[in-house]
C-alpha positions in Angstrom: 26.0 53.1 94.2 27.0 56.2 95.6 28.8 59.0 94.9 30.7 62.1 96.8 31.3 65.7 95.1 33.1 68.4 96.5 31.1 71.1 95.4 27.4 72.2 94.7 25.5 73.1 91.9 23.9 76.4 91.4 20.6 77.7 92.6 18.1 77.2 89.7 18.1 81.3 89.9 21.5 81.3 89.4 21.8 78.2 86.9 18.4 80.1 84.5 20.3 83.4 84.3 23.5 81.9 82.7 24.9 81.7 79.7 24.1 78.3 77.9 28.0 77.9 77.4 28.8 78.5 81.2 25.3 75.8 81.6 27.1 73.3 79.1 30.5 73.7 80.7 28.9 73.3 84.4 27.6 70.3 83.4 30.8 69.0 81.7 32.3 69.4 85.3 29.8 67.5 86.7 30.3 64.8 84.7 33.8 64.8 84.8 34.0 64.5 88.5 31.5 61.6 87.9 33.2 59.2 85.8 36.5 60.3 88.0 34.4 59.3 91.2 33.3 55.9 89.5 36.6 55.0 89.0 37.7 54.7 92.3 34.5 52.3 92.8 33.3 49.3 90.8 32.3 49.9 87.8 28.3 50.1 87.5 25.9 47.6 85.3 23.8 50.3 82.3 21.0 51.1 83.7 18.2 48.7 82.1 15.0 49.7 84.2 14.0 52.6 86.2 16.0 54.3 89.3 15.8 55.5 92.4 18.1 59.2 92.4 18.8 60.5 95.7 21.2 64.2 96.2 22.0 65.2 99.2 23.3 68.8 99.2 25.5 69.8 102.5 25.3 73.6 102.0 26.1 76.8 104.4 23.1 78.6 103.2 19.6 76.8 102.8 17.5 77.4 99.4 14.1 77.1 98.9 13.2 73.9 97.8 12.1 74.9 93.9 15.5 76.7 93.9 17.1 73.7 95.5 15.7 70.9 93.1 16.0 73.4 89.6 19.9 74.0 90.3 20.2 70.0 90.5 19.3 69.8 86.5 23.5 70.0 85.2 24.0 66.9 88.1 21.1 64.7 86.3 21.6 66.0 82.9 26.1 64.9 83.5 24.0 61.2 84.9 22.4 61.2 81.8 25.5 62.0 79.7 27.9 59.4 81.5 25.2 57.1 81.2 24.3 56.2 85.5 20.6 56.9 84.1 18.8 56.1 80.8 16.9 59.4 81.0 15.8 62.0 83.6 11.9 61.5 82.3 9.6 60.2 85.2 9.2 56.9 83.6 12.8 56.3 84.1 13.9 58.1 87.5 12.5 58.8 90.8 14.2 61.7 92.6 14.4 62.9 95.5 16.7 66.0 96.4 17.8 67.0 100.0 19.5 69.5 102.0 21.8 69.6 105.1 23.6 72.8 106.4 27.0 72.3 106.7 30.0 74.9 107.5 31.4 77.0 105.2 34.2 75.2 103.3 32.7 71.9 104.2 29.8 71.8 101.1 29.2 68.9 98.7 26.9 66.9 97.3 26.6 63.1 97.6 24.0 61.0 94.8 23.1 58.1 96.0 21.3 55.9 92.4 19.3 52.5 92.8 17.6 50.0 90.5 14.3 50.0 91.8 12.3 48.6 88.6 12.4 46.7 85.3 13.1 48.5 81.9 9.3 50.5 81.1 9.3 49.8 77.8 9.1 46.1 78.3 5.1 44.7 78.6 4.9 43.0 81.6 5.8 39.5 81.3 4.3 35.9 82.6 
């Protein structure tokens, strides 16, 4: 499944210094835009094993790449909360988080999410 924003999140610079109201608001957006975003596409099965998260982020000014993947954390905690990903522990998602510079007006960020394995929890079966 994929899915289109029009806008980016934060550094992780920027994202650490705030307020943990502005952080809980920022990622009340995300997830708003989320479920909106889903709407307009099918509907997606819970996710029952482990996924494969991919963000792209078209920006007009590169970041590092620590700064890049910290200011991604309201994006996958808003997966969390709507439920695309059981939880944003290693044992339930692969990411990977990209950049791609863009022009000024034209930044967003597009998630790509996969099922790439079977539920961790579950022993492995005959």
């Amino acid at each position: 499944m994929k899915i289109a924003i029009c806008d980016v999140p934060p550094s992780a610079n920027v994202y650490q210094r705030a307020h943990w109201a502005v952080k809980r608001r920022l990622r009340q957006r995300f997830a708003w835009i989320m479920r909106t975003e889903l709407m307009l596409q099918t509907i997606p099965a819970p996710p029952t094993g482990k996924r494969s998260v991919t963000i792209t982020i078209h920006r007009n000014r590169a970041l590092d790449p620590d700064n890049l993947t910290g200011g991604c954390k309201p994006l996958i905690d808003a997966m969390r909360d709507i439920g695309l990903i059981k939880n944003d522990s290693p044992k339930w998602i692969t990411l990977s988080v990209a950049q791609v510079p863009c022009r000024k007006g034209q930044e967003r960020t597009e998630i790509e999410i996969n099922d790439i394995g079977r539920n961790p929890s579950e022993g492995v079966g005959i």
